[in-house]
C-alpha positions in Angstrom: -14.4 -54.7 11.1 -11.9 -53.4 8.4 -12.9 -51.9 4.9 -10.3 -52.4 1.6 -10.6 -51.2 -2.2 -9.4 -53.9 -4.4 -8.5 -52.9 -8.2 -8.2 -55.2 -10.8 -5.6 -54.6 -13.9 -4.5 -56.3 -16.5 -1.1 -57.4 -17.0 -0.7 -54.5 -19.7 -1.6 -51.9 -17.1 -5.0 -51.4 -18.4 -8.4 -51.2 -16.3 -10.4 -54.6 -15.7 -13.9 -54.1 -15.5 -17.2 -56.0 -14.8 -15.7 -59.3 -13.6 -17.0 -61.7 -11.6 -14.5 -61.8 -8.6 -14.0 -63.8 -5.3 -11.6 -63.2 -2.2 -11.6 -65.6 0.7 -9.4 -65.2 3.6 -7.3 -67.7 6.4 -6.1 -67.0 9.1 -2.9 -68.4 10.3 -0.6 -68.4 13.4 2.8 -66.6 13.4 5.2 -65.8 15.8 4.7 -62.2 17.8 7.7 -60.8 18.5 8.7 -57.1 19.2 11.9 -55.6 18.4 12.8 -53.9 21.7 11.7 -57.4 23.8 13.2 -59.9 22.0 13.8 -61.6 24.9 10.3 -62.2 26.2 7.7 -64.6 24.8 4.7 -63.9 23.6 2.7 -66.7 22.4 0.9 -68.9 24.3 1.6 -72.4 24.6 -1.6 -73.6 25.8 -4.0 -72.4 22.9 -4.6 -74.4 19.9 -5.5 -72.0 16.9 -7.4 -73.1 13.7 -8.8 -71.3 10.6 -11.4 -72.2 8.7 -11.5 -70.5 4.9 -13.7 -67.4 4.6 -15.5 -66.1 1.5 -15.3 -62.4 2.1 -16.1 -61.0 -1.2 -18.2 -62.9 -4.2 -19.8 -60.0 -6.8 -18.4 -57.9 -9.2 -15.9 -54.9 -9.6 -16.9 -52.2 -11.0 -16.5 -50.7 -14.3 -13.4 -49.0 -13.0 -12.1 -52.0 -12.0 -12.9 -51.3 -8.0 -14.7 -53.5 -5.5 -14.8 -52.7 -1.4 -13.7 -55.8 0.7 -14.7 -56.6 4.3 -12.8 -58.1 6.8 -14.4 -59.1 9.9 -12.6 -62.0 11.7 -14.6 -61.7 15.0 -13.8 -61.0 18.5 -13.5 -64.1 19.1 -10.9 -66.0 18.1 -8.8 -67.2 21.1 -5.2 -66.8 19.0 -2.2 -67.2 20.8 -0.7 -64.2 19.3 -0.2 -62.4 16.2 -1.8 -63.9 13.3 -1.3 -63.9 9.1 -4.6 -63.1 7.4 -3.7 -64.9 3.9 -5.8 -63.3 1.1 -6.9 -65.4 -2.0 -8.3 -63.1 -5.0 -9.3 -65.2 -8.0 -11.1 -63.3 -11.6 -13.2 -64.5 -13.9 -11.6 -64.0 -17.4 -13.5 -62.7 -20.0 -12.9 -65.8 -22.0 -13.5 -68.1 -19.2 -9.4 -68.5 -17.6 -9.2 -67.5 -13.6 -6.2 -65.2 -12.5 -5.2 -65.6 -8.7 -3.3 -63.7 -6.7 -2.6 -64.2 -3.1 -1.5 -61.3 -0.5 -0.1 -62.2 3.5 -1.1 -59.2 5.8 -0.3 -59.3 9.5 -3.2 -58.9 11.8 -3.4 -58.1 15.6 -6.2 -60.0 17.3 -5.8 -58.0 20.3 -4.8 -54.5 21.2 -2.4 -55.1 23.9 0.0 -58.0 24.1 2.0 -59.7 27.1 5.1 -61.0 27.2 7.2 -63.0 30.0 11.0 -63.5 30.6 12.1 -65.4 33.3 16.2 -64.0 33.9 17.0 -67.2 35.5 16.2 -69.5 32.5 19.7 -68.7 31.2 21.7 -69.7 27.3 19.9 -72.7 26.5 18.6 -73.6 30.0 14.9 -75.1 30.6 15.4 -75.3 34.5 15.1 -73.2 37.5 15.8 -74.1 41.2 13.4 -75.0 44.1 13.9 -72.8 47.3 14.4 -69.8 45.5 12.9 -66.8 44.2 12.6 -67.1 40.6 11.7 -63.8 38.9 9.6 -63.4 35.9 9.4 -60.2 34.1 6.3 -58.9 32.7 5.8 -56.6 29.4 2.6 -55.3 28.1 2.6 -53.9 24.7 0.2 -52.4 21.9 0.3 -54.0 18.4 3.1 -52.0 17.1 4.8 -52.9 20.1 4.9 -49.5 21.8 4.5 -49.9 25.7 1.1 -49.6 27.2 0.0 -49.8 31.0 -2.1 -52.9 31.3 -3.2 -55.0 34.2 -2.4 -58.7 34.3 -3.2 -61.9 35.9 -0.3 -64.1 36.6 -0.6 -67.7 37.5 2.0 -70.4 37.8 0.7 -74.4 37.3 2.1 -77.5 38.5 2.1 -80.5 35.6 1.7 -84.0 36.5 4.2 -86.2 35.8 1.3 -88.3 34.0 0.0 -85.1 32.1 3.8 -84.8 30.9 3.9 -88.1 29.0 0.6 -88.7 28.4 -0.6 -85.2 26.8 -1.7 -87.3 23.7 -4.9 -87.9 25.5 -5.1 -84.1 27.6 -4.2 -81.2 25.9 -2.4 -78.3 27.7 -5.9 -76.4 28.1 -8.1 -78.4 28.9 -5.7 -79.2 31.6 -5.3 -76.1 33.2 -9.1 -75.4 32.6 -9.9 -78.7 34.9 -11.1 -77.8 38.5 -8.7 -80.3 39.8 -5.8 -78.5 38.8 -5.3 -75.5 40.8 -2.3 -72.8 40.3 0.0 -72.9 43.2 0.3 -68.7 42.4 -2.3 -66.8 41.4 -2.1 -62.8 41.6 -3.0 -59.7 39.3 -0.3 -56.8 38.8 -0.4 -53.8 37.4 2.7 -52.4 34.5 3.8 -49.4 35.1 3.8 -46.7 32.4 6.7 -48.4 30.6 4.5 -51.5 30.2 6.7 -52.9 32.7 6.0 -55.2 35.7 7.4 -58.4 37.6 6.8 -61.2 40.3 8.6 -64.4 42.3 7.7 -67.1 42.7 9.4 -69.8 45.2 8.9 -73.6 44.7 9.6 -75.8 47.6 12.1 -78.7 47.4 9.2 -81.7 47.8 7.4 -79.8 45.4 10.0 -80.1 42.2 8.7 -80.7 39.0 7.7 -79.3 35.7 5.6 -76.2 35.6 3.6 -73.7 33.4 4.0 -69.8 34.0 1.7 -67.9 32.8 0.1 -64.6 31.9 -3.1 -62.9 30.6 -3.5 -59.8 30.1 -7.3 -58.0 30.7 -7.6 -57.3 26.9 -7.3 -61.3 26.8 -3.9 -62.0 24.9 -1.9 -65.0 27.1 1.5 -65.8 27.1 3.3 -68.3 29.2 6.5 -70.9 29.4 7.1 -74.4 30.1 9.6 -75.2 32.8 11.3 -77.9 35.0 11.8 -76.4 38.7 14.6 -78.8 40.2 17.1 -78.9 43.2 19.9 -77.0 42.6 22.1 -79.7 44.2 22.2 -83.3 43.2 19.7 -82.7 40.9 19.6 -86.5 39.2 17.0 -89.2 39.1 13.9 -88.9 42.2 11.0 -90.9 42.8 8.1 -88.9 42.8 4.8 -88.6 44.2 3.3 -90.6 41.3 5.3 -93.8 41.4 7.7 -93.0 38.8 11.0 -92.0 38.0 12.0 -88.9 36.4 15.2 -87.6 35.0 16.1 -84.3 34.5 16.1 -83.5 30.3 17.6 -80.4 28.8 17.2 -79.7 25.2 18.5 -77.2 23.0 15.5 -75.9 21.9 11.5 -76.6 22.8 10.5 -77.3 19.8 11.8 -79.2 16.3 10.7 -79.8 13.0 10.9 -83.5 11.3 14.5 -84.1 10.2 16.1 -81.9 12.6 18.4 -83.2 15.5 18.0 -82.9 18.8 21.0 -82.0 21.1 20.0 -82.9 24.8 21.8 -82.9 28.1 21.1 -84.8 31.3 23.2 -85.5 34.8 24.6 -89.2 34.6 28.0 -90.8 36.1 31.0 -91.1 33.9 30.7 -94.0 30.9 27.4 -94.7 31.8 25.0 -95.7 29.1 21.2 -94.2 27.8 18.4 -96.1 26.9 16.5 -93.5 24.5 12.9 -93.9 23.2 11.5 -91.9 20.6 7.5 -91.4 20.4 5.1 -90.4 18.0 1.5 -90.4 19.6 1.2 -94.4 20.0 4.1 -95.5 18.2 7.7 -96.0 20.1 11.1 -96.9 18.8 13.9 -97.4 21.3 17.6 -96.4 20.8 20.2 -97.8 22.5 23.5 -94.9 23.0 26.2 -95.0 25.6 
């Protein structure tokens, strides 16, 4: 738990006094990201945060205009990173108008953070190759970002095609949380001083697919990356274990946001033509490009 001194003034500089005041607080996801690893990822892609509002302060300052503020998210919160704790201050006027305020301060939900980088995912690439070692680096860092020696559980997860185009219905964690689906890797390391570390992992050519790396550390941050593990020859259409058909999509980016386009790549012969269908949860439209 945290401790503030809020002090109310007016717009004239002078001291407010003996007003009825309220703060509430939300908490919001943002992206953590460290200066010196900018190439590693640190949020987690299998937790889904939400915030409800908290009242945090409802009483009165005092007659020099002070009032001490409590902040006491909880242990836990299950964030996939670094969050915003957005403040809302609202006073009671004298002659009955509210003034508001609102302050953004960032807030560590844990004191050590892990990050991944996998070298092999290169530029803009989502894909590694089967019957190879892949390497994935492994940073643990305080909340400032300073390296810290932490021990980690690694564990790499295979996605069924099924999961992959029907996650409407299955999130990402209750997937991996199922007893069904077992990691194909599962091993604890130890960084070194630096707060460095790394491990392989080798995916055999039957086994091809899309897979989730990932890592938690033992103060309980996670990090991890979603990735297609493919032949590194020939590497078009297969019929896999499933039934189905799969082609091998790379996009510029993992994520977009409404109105932005989407550059993708996939292996195809010369002046062939794309049948394209766009969904959004239950509702499909089909595109027709060559």
């Amino acid at each position: 738990m945290s401790t503030g001194t809020l002090n109310v003034k007016w717009l004239n500089g002078s001291q407010a006094k003996n007003l009825k005041t309220s703060v509430d607080y939300i908490l919001k996801h943002t992206k953590t990201e460290f200066e010196k690893y900018s190439q590693f990822i640190f949020d987690d892609p299998v937790s889904e945060f939400y915030s409800e509002t908290v009242n945090t302060f409802d009483n009165t300052i005092d007659e020099n205009g002070n009032a001490t503020v409590k902040f006491d998210p909880g242990d836990e919160l299950k964030a996939p990173g670094m969050l915003n704790a957005i403040f809302t201050t609202r006073v009671m006027e004298t002659g009955g108008d509210e003034s508001i305020i609102q302050t953004t301060c960032k807030y560590a939900p844990y004191p050590v953070f892990v990050g991944i980088n996998l070298p092999g995912l290169t530029g803009k690439s989502r894909m590694l190759f089967t019957d190879a070692d892949n390497e994935v680096k492994i940073v643990t860092v305080d909340e400032k970002g300073k390296p810290v020696r932490a021990e980690v559980e690694v564990s790499v997860y295979k996605l069924s095609y099924r999961w992959w185009w029907e996650s409407d219905d299955e999130n990402l964690a209750y997937y991996i949380s199922n007893r069904s689906h077992k990691p194909v890797l599962e091993k604890k390391i130890m960084t070194g001083p630096g707060g460095e570390g790394s491990f392989t992992f080798n995916i055999g050519k039957r086994d091809w697919g899309r897979y989730l790396v990932r890592a938690t550390s033992s103060e309980g941050h996670s990090t991890g990356k979603m990735l297609l593990v493919d032949w590194p020859w020939d590497y078009g259409m297969k019929g896999n274990a499933e039934g189905a058909t799969l082609l091998a999509i790379n996009t510029d980016k993992e994520k977009y946001a409404p109105g932005e386009e989407i550059s993708l790549s996939f292996p195809s012969m010369e002046n062939a033509r794309a049948i394209i269908t766009k969904s959004n949860n239950h509702h499909r439209k089909l595109n027709r490009d060559s």
